[in-house]
ZADO-1210 file (C-alpha; in nm, 4 decimals, padded with zeros to 6 digits):
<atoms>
<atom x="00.2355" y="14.3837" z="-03.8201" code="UNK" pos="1"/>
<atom x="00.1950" y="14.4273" z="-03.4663" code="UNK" pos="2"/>
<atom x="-00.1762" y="14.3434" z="-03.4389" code="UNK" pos="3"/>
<atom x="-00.3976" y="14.1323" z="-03.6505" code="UNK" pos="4"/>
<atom x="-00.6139" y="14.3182" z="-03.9112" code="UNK" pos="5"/>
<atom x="-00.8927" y="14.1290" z="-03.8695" code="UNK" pos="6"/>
<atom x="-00.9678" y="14.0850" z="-03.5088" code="UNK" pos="7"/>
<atom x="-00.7109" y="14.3292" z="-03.3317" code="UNK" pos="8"/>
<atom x="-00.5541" y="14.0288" z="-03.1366" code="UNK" pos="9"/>
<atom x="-00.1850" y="14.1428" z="-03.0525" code="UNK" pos="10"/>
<atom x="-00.0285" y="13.7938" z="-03.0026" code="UNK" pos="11"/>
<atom x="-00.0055" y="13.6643" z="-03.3894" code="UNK" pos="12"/>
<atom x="00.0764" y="13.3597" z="-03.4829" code="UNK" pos="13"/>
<atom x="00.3336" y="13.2316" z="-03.7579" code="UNK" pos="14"/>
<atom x="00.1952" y="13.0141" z="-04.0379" code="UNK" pos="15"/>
<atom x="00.3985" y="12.8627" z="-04.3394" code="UNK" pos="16"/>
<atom x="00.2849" y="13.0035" z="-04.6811" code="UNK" pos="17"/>
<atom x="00.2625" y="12.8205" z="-04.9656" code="UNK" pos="18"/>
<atom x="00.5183" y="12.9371" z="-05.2599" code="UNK" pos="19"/>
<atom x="00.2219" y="12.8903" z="-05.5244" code="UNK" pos="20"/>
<atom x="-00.0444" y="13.0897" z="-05.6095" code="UNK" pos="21"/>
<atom x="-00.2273" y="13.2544" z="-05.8749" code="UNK" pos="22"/>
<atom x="-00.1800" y="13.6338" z="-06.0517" code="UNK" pos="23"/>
<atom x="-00.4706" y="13.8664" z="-05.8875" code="UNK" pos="24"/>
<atom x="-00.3450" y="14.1428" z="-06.1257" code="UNK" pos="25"/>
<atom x="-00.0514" y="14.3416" z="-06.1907" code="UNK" pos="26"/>
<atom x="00.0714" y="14.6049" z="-06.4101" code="UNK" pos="27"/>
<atom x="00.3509" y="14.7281" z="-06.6389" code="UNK" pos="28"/>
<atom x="00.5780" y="14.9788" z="-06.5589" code="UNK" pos="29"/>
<atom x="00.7557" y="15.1852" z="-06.7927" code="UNK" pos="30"/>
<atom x="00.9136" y="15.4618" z="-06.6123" code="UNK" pos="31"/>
<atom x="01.1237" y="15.3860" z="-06.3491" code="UNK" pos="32"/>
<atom x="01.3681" y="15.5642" z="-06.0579" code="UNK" pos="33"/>
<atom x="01.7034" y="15.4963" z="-06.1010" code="UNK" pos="34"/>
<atom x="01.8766" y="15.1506" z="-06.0960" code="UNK" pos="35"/>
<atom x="01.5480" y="14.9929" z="-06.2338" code="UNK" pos="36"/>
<atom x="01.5291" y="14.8781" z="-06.6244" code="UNK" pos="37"/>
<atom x="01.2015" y="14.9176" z="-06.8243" code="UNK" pos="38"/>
<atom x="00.9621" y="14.8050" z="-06.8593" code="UNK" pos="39"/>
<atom x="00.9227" y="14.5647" z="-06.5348" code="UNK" pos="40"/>
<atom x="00.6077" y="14.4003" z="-06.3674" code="UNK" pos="41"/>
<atom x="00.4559" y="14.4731" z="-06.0369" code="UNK" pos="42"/>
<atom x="00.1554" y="14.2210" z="-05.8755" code="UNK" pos="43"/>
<atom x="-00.0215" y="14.0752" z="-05.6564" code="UNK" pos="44"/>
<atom x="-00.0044" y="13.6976" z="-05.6033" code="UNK" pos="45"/>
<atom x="-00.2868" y="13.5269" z="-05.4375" code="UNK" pos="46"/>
<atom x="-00.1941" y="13.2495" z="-05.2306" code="UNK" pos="47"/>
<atom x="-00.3818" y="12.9234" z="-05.1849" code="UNK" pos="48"/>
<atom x="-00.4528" y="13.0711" z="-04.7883" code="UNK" pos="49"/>
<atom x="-00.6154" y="13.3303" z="-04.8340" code="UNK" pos="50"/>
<atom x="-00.2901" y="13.6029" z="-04.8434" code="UNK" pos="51"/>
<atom x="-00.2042" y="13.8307" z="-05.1465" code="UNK" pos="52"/>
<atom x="00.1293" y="13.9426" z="-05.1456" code="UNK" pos="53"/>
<atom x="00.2474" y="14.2232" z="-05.3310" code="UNK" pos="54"/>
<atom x="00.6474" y="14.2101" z="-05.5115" code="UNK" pos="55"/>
<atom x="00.7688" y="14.2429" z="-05.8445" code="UNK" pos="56"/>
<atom x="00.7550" y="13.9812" z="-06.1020" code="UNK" pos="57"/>
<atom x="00.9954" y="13.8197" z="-06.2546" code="UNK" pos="58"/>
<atom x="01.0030" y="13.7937" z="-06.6221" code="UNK" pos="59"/>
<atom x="01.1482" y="13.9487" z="-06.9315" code="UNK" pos="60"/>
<atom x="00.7974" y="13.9304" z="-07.1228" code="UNK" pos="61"/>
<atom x="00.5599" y="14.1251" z="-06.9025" code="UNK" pos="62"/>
<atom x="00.2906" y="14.1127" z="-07.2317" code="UNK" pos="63"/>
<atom x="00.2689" y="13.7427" z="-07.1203" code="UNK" pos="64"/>
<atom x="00.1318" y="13.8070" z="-06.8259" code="UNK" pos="65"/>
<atom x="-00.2526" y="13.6913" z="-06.7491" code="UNK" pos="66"/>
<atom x="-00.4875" y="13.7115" z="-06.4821" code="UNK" pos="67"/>
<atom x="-00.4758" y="13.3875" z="-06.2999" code="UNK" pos="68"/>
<atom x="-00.1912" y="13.2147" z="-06.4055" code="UNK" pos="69"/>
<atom x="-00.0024" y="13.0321" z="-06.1968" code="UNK" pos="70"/>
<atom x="00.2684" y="13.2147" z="-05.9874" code="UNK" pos="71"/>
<atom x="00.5969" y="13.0464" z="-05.8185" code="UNK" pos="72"/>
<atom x="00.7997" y="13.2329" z="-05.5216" code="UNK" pos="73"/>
<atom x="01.1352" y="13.2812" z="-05.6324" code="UNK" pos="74"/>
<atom x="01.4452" y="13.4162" z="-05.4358" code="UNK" pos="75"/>
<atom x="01.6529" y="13.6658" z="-05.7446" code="UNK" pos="76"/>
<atom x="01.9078" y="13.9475" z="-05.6898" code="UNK" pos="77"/>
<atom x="01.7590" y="14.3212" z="-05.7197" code="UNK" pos="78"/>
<atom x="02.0363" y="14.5596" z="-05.6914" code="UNK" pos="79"/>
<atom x="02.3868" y="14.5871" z="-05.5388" code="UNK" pos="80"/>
<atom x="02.4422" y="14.8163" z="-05.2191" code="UNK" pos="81"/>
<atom x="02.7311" y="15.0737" z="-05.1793" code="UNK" pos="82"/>
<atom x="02.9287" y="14.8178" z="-05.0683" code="UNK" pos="83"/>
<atom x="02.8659" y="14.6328" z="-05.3991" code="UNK" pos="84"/>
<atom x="02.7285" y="14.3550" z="-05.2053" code="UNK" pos="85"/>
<atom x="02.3992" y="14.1494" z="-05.3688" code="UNK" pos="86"/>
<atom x="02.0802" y="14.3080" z="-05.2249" code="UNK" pos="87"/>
<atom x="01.8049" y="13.9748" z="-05.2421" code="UNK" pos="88"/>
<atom x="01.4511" y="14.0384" z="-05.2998" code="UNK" pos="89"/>
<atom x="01.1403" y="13.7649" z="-05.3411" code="UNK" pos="90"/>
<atom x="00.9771" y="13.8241" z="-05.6267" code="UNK" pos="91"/>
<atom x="00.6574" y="13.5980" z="-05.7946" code="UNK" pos="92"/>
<atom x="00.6868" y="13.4161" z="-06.1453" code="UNK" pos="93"/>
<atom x="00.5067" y="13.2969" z="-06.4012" code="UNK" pos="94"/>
<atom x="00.5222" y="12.8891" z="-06.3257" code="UNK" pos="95"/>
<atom x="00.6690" y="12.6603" z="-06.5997" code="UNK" pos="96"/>
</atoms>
Protein backbone atom coordinates (compact mmCIF):
# COMPACT_ATOMS: atom_id res chain seq x y z
CA UNK A 1 0.00 0.00 0.00
CA UNK A 2 1.24 3.31 -0.58
CA UNK A 3 -0.59 5.13 2.23
CA UNK A 4 -1.90 3.93 5.50
CA UNK A 5 -5.67 3.09 5.63
CA UNK A 6 -6.23 4.38 8.72
CA UNK A 7 -4.69 7.74 9.03
CA UNK A 8 -3.50 8.55 5.33
CA UNK A 9 0.20 8.87 6.55
CA UNK A 10 2.40 8.08 3.37
CA UNK A 11 5.66 7.06 5.17
CA UNK A 12 4.62 3.37 6.59
CA UNK A 13 6.42 1.56 8.66
CA UNK A 14 7.48 -2.27 8.55
CA UNK A 15 6.41 -4.46 11.47
CA UNK A 16 7.11 -8.32 11.89
CA UNK A 17 3.87 -10.43 11.88
CA UNK A 18 3.34 -13.13 13.86
CA UNK A 19 2.91 -16.63 11.82
CA UNK A 20 -0.09 -17.59 14.28
CA UNK A 21 -3.40 -16.66 14.37
CA UNK A 22 -6.85 -17.74 14.48
CA UNK A 23 -9.56 -18.71 11.40
CA UNK A 24 -11.98 -15.46 11.03
CA UNK A 25 -13.90 -17.53 8.40
CA UNK A 26 -13.41 -19.07 5.18
CA UNK A 27 -15.19 -21.00 2.65
CA UNK A 28 -15.18 -24.03 0.33
CA UNK A 29 -14.70 -23.90 -3.11
CA UNK A 30 -15.86 -26.33 -5.49
CA UNK A 31 -15.49 -24.96 -8.87
CA UNK A 32 -12.38 -23.85 -9.85
CA UNK A 33 -10.33 -22.14 -13.09
CA UNK A 34 -7.95 -24.23 -14.46
CA UNK A 35 -4.83 -25.71 -12.72
CA UNK A 36 -6.79 -25.66 -9.35
CA UNK A 37 -8.20 -29.16 -7.80
CA UNK A 38 -11.57 -29.25 -5.93
CA UNK A 39 -12.68 -28.65 -3.58
CA UNK A 40 -9.97 -26.16 -1.86
CA UNK A 41 -10.28 -23.58 1.08
CA UNK A 42 -10.06 -19.88 0.95
CA UNK A 43 -9.81 -17.59 4.51
CA UNK A 44 -9.06 -15.17 6.42
CA UNK A 45 -6.54 -15.56 9.27
CA UNK A 46 -6.61 -13.15 12.06
CA UNK A 47 -3.41 -12.38 13.46
CA UNK A 48 -2.57 -11.76 17.11
CA UNK A 49 -1.90 -7.73 15.81
CA UNK A 50 -4.67 -6.82 14.76
CA UNK A 51 -4.12 -7.89 10.68
CA UNK A 52 -6.35 -10.43 8.76
CA UNK A 53 -4.78 -11.77 5.91
CA UNK A 54 -6.51 -13.34 3.23
CA UNK A 55 -4.70 -16.81 1.23
CA UNK A 56 -5.74 -20.17 0.70
CA UNK A 57 -5.63 -22.85 3.21
CA UNK A 58 -3.89 -25.62 3.29
CA UNK A 59 -5.51 -28.86 3.95
CA UNK A 60 -6.97 -31.88 2.27
CA UNK A 61 -10.12 -31.91 4.73
CA UNK A 62 -11.70 -28.50 4.27
CA UNK A 63 -15.03 -30.08 6.39
CA UNK A 64 -12.53 -29.77 9.32
CA UNK A 65 -12.33 -26.47 9.22
CA UNK A 66 -13.83 -24.23 12.30
CA UNK A 67 -14.16 -20.79 13.16
CA UNK A 68 -11.35 -19.94 15.44
CA UNK A 69 -9.02 -22.54 15.29
CA UNK A 70 -5.71 -22.01 15.36
CA UNK A 71 -3.92 -21.12 12.03
CA UNK A 72 0.03 -21.57 11.23
CA UNK A 73 1.78 -19.60 8.15
CA UNK A 74 3.17 -22.03 5.95
CA UNK A 75 5.42 -21.54 2.79
CA UNK A 76 3.84 -24.66 -0.01
CA UNK A 77 4.20 -24.82 -3.83
CA UNK A 78 0.96 -23.61 -5.90
CA UNK A 79 1.57 -24.19 -9.47
CA UNK A 80 4.48 -24.48 -11.95
CA UNK A 81 5.13 -21.54 -14.53
CA UNK A 82 5.78 -22.03 -18.34
CA UNK A 83 9.08 -22.53 -17.60
CA UNK A 84 8.07 -25.45 -15.31
CA UNK A 85 9.70 -23.71 -12.55
CA UNK A 86 7.88 -23.97 -8.75
CA UNK A 87 5.60 -20.91 -8.34
CA UNK A 88 5.59 -20.44 -4.04
CA UNK A 89 2.61 -19.13 -2.40
CA UNK A 90 1.91 -18.58 1.66
CA UNK A 91 -0.91 -20.14 2.53
CA UNK A 92 -2.57 -20.53 6.43
CA UNK A 93 -3.09 -24.04 8.18
CA UNK A 94 -4.87 -25.63 10.53
CA UNK A 95 -2.09 -25.89 13.60
CA UNK A 96 -1.18 -29.39 14.93
Amino acid sequence: RAVCVKCLQEELEKVPLSRHGKLYTYCVVRQAPPGLKVPYAMGITELPEGVRVTSLIATDHPEELKIGMGMELVIESFRQNDEGKEVLTYKFRPEK
